[in-house]
N, CA, C and O of each residue as an XYZ file, in Angstrom:
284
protein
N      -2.456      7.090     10.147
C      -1.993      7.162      8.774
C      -1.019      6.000      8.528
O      -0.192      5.808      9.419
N      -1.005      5.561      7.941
C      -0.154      4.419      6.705
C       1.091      4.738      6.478
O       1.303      5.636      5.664
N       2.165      4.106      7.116
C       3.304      4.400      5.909
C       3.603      3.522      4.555
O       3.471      2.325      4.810
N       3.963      3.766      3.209
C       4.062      3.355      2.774
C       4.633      2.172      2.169
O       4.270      1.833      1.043
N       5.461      1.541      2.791
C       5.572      0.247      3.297
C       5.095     -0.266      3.589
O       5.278     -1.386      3.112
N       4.128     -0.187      4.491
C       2.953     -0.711      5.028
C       1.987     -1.334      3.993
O       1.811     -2.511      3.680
N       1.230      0.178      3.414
C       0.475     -0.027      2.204
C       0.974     -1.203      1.236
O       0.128     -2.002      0.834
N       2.654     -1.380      0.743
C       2.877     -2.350     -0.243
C       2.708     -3.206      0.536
O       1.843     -3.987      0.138
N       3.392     -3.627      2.117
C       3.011     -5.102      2.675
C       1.862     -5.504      2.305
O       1.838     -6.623      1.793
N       0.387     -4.654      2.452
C      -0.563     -5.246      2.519
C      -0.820     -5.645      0.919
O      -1.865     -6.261      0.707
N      -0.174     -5.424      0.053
C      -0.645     -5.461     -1.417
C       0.045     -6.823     -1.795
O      -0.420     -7.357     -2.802
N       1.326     -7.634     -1.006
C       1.501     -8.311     -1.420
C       0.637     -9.349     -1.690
O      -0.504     -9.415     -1.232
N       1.211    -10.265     -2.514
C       0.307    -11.491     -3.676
C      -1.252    -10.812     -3.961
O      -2.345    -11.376     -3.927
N      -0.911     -9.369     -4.256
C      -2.241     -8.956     -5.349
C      -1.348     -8.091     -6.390
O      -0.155     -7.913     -6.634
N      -2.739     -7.611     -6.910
C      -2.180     -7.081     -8.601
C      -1.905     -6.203     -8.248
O      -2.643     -5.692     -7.405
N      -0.777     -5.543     -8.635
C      -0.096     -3.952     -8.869
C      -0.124     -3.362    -10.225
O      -0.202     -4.071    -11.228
N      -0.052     -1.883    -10.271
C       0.467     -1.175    -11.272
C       1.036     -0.380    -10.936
O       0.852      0.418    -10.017
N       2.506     -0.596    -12.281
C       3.879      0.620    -11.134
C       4.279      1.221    -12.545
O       4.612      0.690    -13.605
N       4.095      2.705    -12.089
C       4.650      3.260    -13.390
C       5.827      3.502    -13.102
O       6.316      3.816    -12.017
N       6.274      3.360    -14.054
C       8.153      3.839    -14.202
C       8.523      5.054    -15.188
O       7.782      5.475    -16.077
N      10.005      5.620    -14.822
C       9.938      6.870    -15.253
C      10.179      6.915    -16.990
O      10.171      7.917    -17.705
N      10.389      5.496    -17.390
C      10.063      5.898    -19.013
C       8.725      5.858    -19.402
O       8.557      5.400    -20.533
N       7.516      6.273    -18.675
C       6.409      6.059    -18.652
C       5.451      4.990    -18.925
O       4.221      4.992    -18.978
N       6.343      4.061    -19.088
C       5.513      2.812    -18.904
C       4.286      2.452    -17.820
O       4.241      3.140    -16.800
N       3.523      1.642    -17.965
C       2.839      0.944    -16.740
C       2.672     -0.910    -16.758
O       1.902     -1.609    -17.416
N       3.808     -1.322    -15.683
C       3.597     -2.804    -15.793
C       2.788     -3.317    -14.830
O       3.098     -2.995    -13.683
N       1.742     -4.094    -14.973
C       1.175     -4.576    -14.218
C       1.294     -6.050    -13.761
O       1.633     -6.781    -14.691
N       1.089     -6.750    -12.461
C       1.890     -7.817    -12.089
C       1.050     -7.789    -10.713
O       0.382     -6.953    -10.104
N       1.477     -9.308    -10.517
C       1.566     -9.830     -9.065
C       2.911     -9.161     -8.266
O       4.080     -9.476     -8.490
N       2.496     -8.269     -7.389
C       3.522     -8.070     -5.990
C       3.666     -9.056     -4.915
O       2.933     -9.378     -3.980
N       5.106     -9.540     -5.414
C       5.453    -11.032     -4.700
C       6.906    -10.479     -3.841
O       7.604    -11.330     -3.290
N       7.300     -8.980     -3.774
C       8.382     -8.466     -2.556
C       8.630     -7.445     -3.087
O       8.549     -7.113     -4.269
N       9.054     -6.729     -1.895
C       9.447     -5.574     -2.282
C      10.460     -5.576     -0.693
O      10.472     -6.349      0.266
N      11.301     -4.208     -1.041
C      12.823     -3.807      0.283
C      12.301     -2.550     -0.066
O      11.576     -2.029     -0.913
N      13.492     -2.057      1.719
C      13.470     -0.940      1.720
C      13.655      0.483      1.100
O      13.388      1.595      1.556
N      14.251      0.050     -0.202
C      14.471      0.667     -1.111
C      13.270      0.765     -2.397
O      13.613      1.277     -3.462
N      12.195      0.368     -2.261
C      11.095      0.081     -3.321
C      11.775     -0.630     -4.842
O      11.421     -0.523     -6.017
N      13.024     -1.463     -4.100
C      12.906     -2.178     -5.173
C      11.861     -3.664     -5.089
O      11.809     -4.535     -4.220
N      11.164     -3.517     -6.264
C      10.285     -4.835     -6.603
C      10.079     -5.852     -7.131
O      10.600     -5.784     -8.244
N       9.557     -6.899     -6.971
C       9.708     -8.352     -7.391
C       8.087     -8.278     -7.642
O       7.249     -8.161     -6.749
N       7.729     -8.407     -9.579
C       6.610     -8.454     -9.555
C       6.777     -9.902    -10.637
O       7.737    -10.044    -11.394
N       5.219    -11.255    -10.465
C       5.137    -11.936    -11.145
C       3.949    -12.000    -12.255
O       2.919    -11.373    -12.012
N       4.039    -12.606    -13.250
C       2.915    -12.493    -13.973
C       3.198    -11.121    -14.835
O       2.254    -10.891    -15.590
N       4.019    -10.368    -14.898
C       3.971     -8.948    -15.403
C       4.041     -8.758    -16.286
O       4.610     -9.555    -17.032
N       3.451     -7.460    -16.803
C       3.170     -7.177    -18.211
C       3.241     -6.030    -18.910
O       2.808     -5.273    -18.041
N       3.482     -5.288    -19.902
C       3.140     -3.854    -20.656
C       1.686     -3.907    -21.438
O       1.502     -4.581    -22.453
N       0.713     -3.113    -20.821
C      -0.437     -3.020    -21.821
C       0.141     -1.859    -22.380
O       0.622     -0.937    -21.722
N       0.058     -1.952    -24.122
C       0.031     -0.659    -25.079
C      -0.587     -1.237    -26.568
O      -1.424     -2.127    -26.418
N      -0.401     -0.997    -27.453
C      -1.296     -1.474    -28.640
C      -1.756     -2.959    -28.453
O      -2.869     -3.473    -28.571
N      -0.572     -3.464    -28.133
C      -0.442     -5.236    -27.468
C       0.366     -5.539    -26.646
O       1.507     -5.088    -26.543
N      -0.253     -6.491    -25.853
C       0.488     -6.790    -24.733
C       1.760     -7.570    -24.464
O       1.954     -8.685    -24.947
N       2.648     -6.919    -23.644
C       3.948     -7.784    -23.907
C       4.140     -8.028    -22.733
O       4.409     -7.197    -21.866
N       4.001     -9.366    -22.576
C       4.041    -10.134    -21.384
C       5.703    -10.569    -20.737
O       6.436    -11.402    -21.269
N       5.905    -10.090    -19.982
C       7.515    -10.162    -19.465
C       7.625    -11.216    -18.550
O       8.646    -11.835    -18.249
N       6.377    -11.378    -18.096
C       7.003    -13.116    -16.942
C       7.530    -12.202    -15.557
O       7.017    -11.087    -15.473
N       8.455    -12.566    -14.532
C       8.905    -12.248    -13.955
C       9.578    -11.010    -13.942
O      10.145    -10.737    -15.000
N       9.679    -10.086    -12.918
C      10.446     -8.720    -13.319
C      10.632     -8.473    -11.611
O       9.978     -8.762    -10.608
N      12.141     -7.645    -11.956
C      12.226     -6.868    -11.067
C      12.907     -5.544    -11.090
O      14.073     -5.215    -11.308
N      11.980     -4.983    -10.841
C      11.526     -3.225    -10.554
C      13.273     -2.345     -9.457
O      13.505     -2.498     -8.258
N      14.134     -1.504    -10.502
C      14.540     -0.677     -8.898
C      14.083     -0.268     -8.805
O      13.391     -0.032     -9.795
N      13.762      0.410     -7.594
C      12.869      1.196     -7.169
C      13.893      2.543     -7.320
O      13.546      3.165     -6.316
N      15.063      3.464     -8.036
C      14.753      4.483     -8.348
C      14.304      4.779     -9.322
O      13.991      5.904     -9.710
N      14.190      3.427    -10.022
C      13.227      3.967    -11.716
C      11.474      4.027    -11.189
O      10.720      4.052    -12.162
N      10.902      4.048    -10.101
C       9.244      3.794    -10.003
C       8.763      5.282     -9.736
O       9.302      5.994     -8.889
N       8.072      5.548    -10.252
C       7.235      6.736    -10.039
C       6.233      6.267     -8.760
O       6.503      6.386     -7.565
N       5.026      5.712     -9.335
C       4.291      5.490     -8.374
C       3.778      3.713     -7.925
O       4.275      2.841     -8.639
N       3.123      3.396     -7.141
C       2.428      1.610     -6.991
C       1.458      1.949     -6.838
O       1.183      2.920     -6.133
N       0.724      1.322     -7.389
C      -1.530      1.836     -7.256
C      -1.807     -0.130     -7.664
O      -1.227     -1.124     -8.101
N      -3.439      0.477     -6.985
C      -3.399     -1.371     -7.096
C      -4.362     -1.730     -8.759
O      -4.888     -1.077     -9.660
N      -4.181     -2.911     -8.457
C      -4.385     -3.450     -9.935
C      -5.654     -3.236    -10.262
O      -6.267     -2.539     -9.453
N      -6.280     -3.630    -11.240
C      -7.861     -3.849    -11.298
C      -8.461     -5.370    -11.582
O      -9.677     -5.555    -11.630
């Protein structure tokens, strides 16, 4: 079995989607993450009526619900 750390190592420099607890979902390049699931995503974005493209972001990780991979 996988720990989850693991799983994000292997996701780095691919697409993520991380929901956060104001229910958002930004999607991005996973370019780091710590032991704390805080994240460094590039390219990132909000899809909702239109897209609002944020550029660079970084994620704490006690605001993340979940990381699933991109499409």
């Amino acid at each position: 079995m996988q720990r989850p750390l693991d799983v994000l190592g292997s996701s780095v420099d691919k697409t993520v989607i991380v929901k956060i607890k104001n229910g958002e979902n930004i999607s991005g390049t996973l370019k780091a993450f710590d032991s704390h699931i805080n994240i460094w995503l590039d390219d990132a974005s909000i899809k909702g009526e239109k897209e609002l493209k944020l550029g660079k972001v970084l994620l704490r990780g006690d605001s993340i619900i979940y990381v699933s991979p991109g499409k």
